[in-house]
C-alpha positions in Angstrom: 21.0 -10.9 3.0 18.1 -9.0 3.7 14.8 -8.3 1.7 13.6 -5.1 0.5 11.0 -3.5 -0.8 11.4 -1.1 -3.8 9.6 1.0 -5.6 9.3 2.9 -9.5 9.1 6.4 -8.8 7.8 7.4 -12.6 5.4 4.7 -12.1 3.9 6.2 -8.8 4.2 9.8 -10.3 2.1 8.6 -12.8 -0.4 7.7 -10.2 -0.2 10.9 -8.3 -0.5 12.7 -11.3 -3.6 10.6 -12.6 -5.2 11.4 -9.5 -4.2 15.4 -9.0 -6.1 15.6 -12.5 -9.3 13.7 -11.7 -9.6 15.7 -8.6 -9.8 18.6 -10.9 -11.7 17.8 -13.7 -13.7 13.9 -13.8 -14.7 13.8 -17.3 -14.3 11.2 -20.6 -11.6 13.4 -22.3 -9.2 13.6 -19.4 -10.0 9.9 -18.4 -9.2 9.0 -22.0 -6.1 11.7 -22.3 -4.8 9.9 -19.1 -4.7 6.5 -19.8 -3.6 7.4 -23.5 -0.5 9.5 -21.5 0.4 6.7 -18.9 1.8 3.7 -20.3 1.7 2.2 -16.9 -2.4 2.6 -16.4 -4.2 0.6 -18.7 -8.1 1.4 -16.8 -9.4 4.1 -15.1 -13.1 4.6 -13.7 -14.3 7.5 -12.0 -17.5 6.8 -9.8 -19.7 8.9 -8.1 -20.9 7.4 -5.2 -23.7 10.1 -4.0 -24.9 9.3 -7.1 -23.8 6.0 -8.1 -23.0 6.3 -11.5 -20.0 6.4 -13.6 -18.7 9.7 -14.2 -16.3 8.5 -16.3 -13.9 5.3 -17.6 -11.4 3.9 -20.3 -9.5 1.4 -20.7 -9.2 -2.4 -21.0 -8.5 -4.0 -16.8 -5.3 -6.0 -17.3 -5.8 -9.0 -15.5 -2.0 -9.5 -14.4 -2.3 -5.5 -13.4 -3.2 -4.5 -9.9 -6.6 -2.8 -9.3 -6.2 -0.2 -6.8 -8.8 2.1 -6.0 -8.4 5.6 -4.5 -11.1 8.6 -2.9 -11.1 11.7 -4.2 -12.9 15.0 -3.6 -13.6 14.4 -0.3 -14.2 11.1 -0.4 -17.5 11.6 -2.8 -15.4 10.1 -5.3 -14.3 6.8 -5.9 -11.2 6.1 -8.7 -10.5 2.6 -9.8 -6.9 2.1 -11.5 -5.8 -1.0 -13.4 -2.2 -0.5 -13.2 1.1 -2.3 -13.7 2.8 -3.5 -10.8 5.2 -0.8 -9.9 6.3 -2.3 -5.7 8.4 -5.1 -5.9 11.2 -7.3 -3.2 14.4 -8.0 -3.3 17.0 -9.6 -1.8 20.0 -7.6 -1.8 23.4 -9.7 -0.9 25.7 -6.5 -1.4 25.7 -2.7 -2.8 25.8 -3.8 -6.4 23.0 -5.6 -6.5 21.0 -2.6 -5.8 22.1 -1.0 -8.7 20.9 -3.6 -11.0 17.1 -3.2 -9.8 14.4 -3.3 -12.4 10.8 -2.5 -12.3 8.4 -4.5 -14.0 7.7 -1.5 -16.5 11.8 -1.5 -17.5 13.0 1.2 -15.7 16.0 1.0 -13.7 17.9 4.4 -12.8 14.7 5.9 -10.7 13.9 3.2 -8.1 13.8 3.4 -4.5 13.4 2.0 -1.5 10.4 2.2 0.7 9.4 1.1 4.1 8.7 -2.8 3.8 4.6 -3.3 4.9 5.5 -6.7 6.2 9.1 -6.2 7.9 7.7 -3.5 9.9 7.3 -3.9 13.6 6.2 -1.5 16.3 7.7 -2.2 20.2 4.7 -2.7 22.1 6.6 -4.3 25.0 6.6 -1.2 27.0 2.6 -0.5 27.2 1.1 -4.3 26.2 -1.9 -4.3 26.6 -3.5 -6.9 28.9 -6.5 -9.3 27.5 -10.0 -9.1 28.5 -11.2 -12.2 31.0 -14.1 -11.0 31.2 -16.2 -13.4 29.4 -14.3 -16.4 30.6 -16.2 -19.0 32.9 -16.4 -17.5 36.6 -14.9 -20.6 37.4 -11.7 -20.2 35.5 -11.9 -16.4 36.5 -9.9 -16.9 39.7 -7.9 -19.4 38.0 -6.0 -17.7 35.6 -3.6 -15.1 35.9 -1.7 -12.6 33.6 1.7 -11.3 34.8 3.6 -8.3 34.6 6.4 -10.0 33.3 7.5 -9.2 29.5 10.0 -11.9 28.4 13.9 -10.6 27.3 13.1 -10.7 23.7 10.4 -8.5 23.8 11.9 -5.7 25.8 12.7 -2.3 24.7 16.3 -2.8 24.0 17.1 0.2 27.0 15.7 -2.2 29.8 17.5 -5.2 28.6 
């Protein structure tokens, strides 16, 4: 039964499109025209930070809604989103339980799955890097030693 991480692909287009717009135009009206088009955004704020000051914002932060905050024009710009939750896990037991997914906003037919942040590993076994004994005590220095050795587990499944 594994876990899986799933996302609402209207609710992240919504995002994308949010933030296609602001790159383009940063004003009142199209923050306003935004957050009145998503129903998934409840706050945005557009900041300049040469400046510092508020370009522009609307909304009302929900405070059960994630705050995620993106850079835009080069990184001159900095856009905060209050938006619904829109990633969520799930343990699947079989095929049909993946076809009864949900997201938080209601939808159901346009979810997918996406690369799990915390069931991710990368193989390091082949290059590991060694630790620096450096600022140990001189006299455990000559005491300690770090092998070559990379136990079975953590081998490349090739050299096992």
């Amino acid at each position: 039964m594994p876990l899986y991480e799933y996302e609402c692909v209207r609710c992240r287009s919504n995002i994308e499109y949010t933030l296609k717009q602001l790159e383009k135009k940063a004003n009142k009206k199209v923050v306003t025209d935004l957050v009145k088009k998503h129903d998934n955004i409840h706050y945005i704020g557009v900041f300049d930070l040469n400046d510092k000051n508020i370009l522009a914002e609307h909304g009302k932060k929900n405070s059960k809604s994630l705050n995620m905050d993106f850079y835009i024009n080069d990184g001159s710009k900095m856009v905060l989103v209050n938006v619904d939750k829109f990633r969520f896990s799930e343990l699947i037991f079989d095929e049909a339980d993946e076809k009864k997914l949900k997201c938080y906003c209601g939808e159901t037919k346009n979810i997918e799955r996406v690369v799990s942040s915390f069931a991710y590993t990368h193989d390091l076994s082949t290059n590991m890097p060694k630790p620096d004994l450096g600022n140990l005590p001189p006299e455990l220095r000559g005491k300690t030693f770090i092998g070559d050795y990379i136990e079975e587990k953590d081998r490349p499944k090739a050299n096992r």
